[in-house]
PyMOL Python script that loads the backbone (N, CA, C, O; Angstrom):
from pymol import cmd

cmd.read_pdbstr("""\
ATOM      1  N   UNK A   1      18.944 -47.683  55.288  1.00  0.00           N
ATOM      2  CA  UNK A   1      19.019 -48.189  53.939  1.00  0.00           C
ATOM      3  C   UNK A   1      20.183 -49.170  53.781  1.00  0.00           C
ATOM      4  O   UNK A   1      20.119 -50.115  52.995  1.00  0.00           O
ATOM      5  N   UNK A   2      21.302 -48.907  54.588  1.00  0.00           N
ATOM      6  CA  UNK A   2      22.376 -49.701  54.124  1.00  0.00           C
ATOM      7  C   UNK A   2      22.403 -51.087  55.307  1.00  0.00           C
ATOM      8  O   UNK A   2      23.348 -51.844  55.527  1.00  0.00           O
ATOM      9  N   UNK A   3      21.205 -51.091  55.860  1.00  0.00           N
ATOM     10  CA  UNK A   3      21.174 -52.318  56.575  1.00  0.00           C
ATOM     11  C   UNK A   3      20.272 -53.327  55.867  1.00  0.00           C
ATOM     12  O   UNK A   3      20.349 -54.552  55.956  1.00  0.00           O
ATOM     13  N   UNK A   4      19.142 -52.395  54.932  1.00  0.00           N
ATOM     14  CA  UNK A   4      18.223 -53.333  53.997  1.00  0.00           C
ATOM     15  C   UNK A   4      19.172 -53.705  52.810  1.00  0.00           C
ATOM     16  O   UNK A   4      18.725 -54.471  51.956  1.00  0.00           O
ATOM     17  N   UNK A   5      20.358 -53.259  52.697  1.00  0.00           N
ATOM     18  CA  UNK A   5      21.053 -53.726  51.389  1.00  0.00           C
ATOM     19  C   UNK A   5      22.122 -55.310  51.610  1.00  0.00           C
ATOM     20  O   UNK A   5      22.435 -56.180  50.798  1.00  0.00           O
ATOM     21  N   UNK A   6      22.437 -55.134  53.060  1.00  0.00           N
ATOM     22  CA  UNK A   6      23.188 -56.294  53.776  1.00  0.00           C
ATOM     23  C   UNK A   6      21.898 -57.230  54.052  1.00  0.00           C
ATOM     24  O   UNK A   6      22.156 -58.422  54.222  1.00  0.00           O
ATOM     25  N   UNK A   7      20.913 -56.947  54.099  1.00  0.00           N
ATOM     26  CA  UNK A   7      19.771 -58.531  54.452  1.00  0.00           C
ATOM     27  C   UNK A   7      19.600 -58.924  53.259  1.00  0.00           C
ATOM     28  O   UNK A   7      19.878 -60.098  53.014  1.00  0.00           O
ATOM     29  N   UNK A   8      19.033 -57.947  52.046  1.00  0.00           N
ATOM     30  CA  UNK A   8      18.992 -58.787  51.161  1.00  0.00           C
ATOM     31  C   UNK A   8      20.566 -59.305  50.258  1.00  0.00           C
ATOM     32  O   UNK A   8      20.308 -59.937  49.233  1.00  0.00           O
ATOM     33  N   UNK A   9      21.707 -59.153  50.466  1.00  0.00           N
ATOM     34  CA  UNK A   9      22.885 -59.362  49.918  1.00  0.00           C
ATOM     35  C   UNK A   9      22.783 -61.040  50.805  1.00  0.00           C
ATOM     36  O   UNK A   9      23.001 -62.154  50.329  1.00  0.00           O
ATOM     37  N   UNK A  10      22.317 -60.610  52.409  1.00  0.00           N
ATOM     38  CA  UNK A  10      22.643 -62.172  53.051  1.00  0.00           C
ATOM     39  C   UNK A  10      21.638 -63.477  52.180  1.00  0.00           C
ATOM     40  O   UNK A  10      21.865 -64.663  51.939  1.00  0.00           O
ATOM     41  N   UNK A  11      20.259 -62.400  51.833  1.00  0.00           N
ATOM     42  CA  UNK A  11      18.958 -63.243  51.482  1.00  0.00           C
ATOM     43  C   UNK A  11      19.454 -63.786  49.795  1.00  0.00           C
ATOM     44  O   UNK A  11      18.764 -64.568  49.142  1.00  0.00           O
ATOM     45  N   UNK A  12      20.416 -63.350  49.426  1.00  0.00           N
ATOM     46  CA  UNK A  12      20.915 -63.284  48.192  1.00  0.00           C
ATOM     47  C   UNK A  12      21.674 -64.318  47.677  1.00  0.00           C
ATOM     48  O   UNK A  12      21.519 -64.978  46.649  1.00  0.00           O
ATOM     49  N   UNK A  13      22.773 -64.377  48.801  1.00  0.00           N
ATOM     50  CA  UNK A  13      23.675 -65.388  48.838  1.00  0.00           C
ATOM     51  C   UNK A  13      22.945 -66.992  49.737  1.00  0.00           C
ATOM     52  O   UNK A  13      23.459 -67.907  50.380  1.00  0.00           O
ATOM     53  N   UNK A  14      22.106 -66.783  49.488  1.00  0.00           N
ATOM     54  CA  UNK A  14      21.606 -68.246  50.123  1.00  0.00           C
ATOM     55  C   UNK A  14      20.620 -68.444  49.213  1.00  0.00           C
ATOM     56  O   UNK A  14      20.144 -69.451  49.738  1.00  0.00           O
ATOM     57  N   UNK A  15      19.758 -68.212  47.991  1.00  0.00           N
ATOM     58  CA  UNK A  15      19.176 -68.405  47.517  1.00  0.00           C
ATOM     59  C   UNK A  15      19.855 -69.937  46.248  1.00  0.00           C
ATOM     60  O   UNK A  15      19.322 -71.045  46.292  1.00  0.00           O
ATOM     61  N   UNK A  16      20.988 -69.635  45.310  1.00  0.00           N
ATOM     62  CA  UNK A  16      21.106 -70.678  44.866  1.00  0.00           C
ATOM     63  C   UNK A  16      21.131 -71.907  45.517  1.00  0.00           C
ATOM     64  O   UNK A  16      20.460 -72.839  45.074  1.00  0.00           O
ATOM     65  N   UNK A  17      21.836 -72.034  46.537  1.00  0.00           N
ATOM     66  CA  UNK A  17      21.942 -73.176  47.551  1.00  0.00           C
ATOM     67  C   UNK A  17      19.970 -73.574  47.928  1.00  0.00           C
ATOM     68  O   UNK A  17      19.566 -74.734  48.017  1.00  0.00           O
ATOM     69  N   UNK A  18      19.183 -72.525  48.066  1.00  0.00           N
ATOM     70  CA  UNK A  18      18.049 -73.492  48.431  1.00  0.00           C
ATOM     71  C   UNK A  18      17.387 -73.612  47.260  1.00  0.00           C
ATOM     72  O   UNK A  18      16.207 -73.955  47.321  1.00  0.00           O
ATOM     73  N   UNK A  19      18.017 -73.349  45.916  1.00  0.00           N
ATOM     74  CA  UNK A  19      17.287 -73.527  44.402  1.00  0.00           C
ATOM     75  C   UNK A  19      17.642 -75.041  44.414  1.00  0.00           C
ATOM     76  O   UNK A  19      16.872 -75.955  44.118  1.00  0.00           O
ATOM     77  N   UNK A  20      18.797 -75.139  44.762  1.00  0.00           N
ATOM     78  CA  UNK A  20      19.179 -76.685  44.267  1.00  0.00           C
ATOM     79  C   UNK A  20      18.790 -77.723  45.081  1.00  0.00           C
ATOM     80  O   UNK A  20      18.706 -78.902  44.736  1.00  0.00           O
ATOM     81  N   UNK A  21      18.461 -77.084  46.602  1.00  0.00           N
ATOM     82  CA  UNK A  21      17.856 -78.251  47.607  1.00  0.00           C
ATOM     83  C   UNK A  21      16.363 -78.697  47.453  1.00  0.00           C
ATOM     84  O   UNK A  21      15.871 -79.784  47.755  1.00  0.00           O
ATOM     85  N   UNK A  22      15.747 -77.568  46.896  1.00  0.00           N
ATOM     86  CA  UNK A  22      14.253 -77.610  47.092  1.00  0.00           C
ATOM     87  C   UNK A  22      13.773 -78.249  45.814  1.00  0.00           C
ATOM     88  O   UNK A  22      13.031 -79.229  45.897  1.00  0.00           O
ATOM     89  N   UNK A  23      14.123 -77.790  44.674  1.00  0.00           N
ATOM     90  CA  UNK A  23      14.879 -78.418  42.972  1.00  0.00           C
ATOM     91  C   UNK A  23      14.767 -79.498  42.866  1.00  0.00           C
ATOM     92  O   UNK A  23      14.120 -80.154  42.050  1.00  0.00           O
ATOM     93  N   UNK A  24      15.807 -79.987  44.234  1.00  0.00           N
ATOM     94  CA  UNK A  24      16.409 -81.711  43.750  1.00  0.00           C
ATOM     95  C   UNK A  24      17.187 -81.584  42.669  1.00  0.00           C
ATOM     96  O   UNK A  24      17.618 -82.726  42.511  1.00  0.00           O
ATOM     97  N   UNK A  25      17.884 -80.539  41.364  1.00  0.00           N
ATOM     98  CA  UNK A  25      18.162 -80.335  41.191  1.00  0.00           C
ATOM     99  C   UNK A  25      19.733 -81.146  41.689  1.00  0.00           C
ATOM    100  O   UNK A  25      20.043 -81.340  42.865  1.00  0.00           O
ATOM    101  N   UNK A  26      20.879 -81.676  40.062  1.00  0.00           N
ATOM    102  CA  UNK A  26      22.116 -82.150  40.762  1.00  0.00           C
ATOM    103  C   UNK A  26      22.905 -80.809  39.704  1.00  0.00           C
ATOM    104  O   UNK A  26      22.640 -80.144  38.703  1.00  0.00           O
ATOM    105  N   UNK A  27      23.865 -80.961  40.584  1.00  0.00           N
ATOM    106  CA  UNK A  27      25.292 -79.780  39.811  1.00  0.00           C
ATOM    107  C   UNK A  27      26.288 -80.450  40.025  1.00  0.00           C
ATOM    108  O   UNK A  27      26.490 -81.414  40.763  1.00  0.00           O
ATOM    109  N   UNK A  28      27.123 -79.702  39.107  1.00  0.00           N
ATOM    110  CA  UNK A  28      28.898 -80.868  39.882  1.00  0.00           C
ATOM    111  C   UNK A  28      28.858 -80.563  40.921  1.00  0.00           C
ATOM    112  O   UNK A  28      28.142 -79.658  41.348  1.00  0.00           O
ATOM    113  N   UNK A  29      29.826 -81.435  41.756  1.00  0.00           N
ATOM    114  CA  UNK A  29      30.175 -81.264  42.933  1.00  0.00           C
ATOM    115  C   UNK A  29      30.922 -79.936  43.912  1.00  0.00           C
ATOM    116  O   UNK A  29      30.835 -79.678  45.112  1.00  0.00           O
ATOM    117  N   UNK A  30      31.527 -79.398  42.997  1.00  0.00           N
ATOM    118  CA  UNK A  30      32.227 -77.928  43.195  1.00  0.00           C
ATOM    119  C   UNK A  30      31.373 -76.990  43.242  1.00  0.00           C
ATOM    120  O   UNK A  30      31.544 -76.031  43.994  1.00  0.00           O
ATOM    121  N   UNK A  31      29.961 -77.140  42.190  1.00  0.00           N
ATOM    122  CA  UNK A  31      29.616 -75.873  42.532  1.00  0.00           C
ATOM    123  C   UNK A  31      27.541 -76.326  43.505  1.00  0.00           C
ATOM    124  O   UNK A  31      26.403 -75.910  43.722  1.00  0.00           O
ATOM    125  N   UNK A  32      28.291 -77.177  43.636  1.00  0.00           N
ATOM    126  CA  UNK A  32      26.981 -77.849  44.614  1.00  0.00           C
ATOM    127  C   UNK A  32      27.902 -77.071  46.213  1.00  0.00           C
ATOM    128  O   UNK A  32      27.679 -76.069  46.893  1.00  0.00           O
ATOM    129  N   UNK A  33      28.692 -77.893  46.249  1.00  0.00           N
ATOM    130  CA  UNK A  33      29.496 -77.027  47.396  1.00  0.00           C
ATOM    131  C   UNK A  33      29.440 -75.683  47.651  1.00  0.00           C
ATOM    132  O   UNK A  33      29.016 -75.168  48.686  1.00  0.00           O
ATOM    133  N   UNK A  34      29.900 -75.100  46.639  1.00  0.00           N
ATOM    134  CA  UNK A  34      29.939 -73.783  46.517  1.00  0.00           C
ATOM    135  C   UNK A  34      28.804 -72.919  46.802  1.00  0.00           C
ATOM    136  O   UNK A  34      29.012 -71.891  47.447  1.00  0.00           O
ATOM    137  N   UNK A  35      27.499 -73.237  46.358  1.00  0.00           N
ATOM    138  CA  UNK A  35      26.175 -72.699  46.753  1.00  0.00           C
ATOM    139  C   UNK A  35      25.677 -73.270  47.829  1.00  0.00           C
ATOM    140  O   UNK A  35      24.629 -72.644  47.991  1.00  0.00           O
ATOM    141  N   UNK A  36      25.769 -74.296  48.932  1.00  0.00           N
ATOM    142  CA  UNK A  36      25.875 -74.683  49.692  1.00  0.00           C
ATOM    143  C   UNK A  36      26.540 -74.292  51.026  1.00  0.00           C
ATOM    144  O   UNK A  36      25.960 -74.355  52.109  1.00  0.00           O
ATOM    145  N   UNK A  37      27.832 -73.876  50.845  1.00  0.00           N
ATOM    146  CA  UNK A  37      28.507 -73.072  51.738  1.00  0.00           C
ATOM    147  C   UNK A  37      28.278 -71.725  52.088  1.00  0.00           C
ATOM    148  O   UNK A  37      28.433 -71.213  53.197  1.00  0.00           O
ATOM    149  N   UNK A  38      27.776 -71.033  50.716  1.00  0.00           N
ATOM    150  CA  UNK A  38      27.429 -69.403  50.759  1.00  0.00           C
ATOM    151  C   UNK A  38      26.315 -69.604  51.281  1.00  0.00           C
ATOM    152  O   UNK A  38      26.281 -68.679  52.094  1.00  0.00           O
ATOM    153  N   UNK A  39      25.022 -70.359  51.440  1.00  0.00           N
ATOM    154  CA  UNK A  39      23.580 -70.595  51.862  1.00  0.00           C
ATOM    155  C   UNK A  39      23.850 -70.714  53.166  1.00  0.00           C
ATOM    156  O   UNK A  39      23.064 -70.128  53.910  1.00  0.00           O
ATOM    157  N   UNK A  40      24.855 -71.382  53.731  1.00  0.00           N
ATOM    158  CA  UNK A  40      24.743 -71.480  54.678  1.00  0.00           C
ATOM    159  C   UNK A  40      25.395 -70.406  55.328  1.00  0.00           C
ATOM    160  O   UNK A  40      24.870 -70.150  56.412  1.00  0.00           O
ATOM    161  N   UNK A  41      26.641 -69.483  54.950  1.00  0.00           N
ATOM    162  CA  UNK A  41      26.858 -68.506  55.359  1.00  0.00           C
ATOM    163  C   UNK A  41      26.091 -66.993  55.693  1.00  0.00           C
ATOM    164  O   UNK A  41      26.167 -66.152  56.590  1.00  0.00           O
ATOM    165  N   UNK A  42      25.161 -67.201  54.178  1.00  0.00           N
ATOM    166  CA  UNK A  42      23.998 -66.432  54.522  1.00  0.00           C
ATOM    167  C   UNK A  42      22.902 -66.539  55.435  1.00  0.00           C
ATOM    168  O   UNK A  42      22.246 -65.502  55.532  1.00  0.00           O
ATOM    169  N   UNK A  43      22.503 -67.554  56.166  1.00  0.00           N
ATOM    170  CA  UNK A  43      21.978 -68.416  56.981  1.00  0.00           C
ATOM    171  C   UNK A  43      22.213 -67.920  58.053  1.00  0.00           C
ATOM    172  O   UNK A  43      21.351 -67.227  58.593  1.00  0.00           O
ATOM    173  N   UNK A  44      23.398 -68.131  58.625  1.00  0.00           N
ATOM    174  CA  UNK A  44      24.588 -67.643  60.052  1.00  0.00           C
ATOM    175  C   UNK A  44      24.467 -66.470  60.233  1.00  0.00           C
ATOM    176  O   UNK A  44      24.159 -66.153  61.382  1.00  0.00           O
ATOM    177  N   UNK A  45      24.634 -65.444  59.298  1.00  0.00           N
ATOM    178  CA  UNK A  45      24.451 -64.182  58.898  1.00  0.00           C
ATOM    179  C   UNK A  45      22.937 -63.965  59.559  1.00  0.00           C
ATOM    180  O   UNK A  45      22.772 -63.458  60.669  1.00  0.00           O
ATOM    181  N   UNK A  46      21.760 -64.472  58.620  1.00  0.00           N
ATOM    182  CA  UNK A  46      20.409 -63.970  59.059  1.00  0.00           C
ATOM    183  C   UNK A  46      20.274 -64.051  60.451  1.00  0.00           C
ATOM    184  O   UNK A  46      19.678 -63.211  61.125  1.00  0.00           O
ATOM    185  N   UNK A  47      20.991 -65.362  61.020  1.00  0.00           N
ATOM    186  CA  UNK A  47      20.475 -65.805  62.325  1.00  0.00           C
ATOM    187  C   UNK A  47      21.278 -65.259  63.460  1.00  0.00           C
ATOM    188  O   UNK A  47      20.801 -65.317  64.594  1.00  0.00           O
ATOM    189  N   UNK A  48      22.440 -64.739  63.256  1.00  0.00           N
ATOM    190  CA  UNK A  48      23.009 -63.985  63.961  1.00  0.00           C
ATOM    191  C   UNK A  48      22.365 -62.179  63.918  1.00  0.00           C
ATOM    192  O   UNK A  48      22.810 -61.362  64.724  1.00  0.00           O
ATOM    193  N   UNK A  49      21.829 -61.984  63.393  1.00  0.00           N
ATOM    194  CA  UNK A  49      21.340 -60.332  62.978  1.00  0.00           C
ATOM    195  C   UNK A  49      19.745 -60.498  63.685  1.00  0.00           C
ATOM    196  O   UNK A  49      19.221 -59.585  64.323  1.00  0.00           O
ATOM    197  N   UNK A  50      19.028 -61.972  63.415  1.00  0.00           N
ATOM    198  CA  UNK A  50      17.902 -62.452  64.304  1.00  0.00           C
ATOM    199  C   UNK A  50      18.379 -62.175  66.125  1.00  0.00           C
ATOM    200  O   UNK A  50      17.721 -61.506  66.922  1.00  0.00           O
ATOM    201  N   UNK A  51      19.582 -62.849  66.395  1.00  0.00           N
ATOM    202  CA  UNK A  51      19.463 -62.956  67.809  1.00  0.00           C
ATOM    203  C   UNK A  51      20.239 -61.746  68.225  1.00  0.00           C
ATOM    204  O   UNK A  51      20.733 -61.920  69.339  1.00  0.00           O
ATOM    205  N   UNK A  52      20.511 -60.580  67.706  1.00  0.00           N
ATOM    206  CA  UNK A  52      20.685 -59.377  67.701  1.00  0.00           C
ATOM    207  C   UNK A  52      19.665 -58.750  68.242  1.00  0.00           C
ATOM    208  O   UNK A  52      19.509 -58.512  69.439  1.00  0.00           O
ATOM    209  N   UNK A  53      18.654 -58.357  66.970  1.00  0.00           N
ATOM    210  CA  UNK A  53      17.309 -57.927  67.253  1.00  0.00           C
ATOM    211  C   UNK A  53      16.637 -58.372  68.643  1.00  0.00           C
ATOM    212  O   UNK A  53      16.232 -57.562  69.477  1.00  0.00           O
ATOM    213  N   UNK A  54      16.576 -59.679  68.771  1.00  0.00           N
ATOM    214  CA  UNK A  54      15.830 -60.161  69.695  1.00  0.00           C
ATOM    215  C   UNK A  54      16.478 -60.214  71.093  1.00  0.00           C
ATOM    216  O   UNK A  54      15.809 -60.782  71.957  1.00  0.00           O
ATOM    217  N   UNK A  55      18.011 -59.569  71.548  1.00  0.00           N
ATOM    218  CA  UNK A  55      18.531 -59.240  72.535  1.00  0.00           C
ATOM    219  C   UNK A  55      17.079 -57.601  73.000  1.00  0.00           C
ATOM    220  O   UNK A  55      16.601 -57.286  74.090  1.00  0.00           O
ATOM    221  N   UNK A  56      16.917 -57.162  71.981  1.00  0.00           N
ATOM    222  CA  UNK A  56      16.244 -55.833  72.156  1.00  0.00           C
ATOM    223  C   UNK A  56      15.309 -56.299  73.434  1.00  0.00           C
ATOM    224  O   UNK A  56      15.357 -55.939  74.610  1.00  0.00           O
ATOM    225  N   UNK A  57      14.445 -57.232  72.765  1.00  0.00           N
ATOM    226  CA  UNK A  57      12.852 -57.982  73.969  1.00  0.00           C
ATOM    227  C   UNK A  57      13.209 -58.442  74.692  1.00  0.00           C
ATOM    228  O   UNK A  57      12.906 -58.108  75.837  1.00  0.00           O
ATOM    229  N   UNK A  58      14.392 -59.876  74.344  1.00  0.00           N
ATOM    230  CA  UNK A  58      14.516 -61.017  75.532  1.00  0.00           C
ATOM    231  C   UNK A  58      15.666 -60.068  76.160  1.00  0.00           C
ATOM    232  O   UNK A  58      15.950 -58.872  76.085  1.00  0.00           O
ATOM    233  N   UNK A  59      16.384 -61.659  77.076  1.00  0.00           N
ATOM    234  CA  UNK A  59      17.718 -61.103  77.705  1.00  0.00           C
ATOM    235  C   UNK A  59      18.299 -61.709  77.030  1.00  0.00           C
ATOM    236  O   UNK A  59      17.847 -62.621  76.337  1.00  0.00           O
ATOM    237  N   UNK A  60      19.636 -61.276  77.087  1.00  0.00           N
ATOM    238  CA  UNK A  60      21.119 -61.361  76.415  1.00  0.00           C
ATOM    239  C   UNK A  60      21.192 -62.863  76.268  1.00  0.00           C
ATOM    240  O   UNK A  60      21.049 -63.367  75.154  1.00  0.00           O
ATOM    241  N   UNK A  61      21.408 -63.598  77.338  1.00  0.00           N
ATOM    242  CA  UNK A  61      21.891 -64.962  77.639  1.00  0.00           C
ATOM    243  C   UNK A  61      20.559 -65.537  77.172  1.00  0.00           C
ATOM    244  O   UNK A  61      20.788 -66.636  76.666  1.00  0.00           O
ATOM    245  N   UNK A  62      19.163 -65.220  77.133  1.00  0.00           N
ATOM    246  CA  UNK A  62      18.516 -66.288  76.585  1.00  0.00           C
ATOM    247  C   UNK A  62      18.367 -66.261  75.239  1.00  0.00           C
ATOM    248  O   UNK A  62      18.288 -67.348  74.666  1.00  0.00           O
ATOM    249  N   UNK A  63      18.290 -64.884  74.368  1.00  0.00           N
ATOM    250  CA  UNK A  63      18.750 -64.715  73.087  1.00  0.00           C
ATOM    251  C   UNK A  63      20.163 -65.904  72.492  1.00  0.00           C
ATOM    252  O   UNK A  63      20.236 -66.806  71.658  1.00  0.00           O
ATOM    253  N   UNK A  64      21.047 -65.298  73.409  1.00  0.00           N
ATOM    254  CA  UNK A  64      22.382 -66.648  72.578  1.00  0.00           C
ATOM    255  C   UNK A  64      21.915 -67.761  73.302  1.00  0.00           C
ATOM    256  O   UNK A  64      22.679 -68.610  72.843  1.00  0.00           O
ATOM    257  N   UNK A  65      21.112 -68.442  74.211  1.00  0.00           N
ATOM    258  CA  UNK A  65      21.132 -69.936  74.135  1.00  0.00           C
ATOM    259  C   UNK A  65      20.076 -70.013  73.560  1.00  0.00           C
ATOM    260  O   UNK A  65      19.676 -71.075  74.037  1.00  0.00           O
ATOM    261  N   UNK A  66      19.063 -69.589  72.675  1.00  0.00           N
ATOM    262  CA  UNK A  66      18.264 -69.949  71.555  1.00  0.00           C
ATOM    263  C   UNK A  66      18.775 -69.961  70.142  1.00  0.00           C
ATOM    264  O   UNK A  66      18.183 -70.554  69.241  1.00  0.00           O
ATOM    265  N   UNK A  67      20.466 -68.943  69.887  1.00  0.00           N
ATOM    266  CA  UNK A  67      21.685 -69.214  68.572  1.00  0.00           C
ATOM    267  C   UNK A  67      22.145 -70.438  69.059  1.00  0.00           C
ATOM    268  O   UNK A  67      22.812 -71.084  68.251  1.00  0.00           O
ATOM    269  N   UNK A  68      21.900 -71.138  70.615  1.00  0.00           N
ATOM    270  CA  UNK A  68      22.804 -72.197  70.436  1.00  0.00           C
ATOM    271  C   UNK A  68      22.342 -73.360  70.336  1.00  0.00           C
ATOM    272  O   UNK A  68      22.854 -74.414  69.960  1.00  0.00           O
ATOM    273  N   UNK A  69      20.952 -72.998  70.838  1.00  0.00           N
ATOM    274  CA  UNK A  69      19.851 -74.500  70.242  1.00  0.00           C
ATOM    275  C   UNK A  69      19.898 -74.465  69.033  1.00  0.00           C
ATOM    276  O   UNK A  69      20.188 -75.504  68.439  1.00  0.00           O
ATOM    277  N   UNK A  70      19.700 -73.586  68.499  1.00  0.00           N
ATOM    278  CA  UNK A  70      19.346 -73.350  67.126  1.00  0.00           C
ATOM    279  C   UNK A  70      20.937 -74.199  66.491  1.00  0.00           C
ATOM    280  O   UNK A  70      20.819 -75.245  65.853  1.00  0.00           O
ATOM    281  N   UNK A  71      22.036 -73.725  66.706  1.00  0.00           N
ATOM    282  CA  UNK A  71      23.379 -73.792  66.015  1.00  0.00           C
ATOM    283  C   UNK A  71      23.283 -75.516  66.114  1.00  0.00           C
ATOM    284  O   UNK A  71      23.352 -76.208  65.099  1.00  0.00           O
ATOM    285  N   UNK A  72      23.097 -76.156  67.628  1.00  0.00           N
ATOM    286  CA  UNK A  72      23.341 -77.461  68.092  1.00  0.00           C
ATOM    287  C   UNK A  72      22.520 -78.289  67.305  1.00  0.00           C
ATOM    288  O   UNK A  72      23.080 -79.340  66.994  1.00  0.00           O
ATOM    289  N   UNK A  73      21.077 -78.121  66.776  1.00  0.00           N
ATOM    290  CA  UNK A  73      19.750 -79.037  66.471  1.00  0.00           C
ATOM    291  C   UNK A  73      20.057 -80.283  65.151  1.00  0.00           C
ATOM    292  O   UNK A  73      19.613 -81.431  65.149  1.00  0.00           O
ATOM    293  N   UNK A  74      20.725 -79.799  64.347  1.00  0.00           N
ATOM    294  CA  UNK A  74      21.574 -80.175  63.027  1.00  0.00           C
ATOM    295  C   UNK A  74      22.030 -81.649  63.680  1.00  0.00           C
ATOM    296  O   UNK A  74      21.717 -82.803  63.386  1.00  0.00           O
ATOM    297  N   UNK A  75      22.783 -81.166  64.551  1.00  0.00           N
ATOM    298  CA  UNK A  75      23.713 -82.390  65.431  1.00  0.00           C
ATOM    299  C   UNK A  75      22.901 -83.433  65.970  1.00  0.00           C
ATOM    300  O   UNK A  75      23.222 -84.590  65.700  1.00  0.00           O
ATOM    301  N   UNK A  76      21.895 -83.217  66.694  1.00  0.00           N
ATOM    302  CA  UNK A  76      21.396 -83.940  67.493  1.00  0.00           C
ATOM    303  C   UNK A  76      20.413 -84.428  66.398  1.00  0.00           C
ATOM    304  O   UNK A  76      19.769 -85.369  66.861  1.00  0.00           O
ATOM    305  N   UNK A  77      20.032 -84.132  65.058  1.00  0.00           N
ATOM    306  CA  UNK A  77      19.650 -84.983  64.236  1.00  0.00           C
ATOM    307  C   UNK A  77      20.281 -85.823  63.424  1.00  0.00           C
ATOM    308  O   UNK A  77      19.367 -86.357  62.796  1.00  0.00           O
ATOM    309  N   UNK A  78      21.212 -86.231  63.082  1.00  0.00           N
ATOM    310  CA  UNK A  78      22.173 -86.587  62.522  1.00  0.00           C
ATOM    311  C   UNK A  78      22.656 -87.680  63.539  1.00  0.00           C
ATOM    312  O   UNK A  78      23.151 -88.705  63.071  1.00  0.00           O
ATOM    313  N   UNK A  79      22.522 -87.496  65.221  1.00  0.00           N
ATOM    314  CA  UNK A  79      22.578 -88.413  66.050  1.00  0.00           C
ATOM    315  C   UNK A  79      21.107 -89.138  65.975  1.00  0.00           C
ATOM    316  O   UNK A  79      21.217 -90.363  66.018  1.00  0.00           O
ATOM    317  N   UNK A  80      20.238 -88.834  65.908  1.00  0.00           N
ATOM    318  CA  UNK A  80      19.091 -89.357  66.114  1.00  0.00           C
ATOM    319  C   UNK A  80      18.776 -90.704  65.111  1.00  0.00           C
ATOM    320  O   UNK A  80      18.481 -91.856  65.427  1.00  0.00           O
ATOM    321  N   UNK A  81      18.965 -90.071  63.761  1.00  0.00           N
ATOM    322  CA  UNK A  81      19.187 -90.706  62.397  1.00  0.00           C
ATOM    323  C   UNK A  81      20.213 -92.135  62.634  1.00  0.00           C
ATOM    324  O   UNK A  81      19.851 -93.231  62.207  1.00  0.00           O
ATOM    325  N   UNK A  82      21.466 -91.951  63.338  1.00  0.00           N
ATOM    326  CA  UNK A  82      22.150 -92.807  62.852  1.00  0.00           C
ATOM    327  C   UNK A  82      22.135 -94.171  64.229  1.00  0.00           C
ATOM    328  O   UNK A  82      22.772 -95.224  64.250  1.00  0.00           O
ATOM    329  N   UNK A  83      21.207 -93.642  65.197  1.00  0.00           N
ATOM    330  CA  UNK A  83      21.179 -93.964  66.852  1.00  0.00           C
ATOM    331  C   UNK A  83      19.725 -95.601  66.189  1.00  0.00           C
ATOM    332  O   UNK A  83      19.221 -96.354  67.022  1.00  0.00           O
TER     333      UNK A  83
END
""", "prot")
cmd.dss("prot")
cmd.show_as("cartoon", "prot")
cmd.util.cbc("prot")
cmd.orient("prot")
């Protein structure tokens, strides 16, 4: 029970942040940030508790280099975009 109360607390804290992305939705800047940072903390959170679980099936090392594709992909779009 007290592990379904931490997923949805993570699923919780990332919800304003994707109200305002999906929205289009503008806020000031402080609290655009602000729901933004917690979304993404909740995010890190899910996806770290994901490659937890999934140490169970896979192996160890291919579990974290799928947190690290996953962590890296952001980057290599942002290169792609500006390339």
């Amino acid at each position: 029970m007290k592990q379904l109360i931490w997923l949805v607390a993570a699923l919780a804290i990332m919800l304003p942040g994707l109200t305002l992305r999906v929205s289009g939705a503008h806020a000031d800047p402080v609290s655009e940030a602000a729901a933004y940072g917690l979304a993404i903390l909740g995010a890190a959170f899910l996806l770290s508790w994901g490659v937890e679980v999934a140490q169970k099936d896979l192996a160890q090392a291919f579990a974290l280099a799928i947190l690290a594709l996953i962590a890296v992909l952001p980057e290599y779009a942002v290169d792609l975009f500006f390339a």
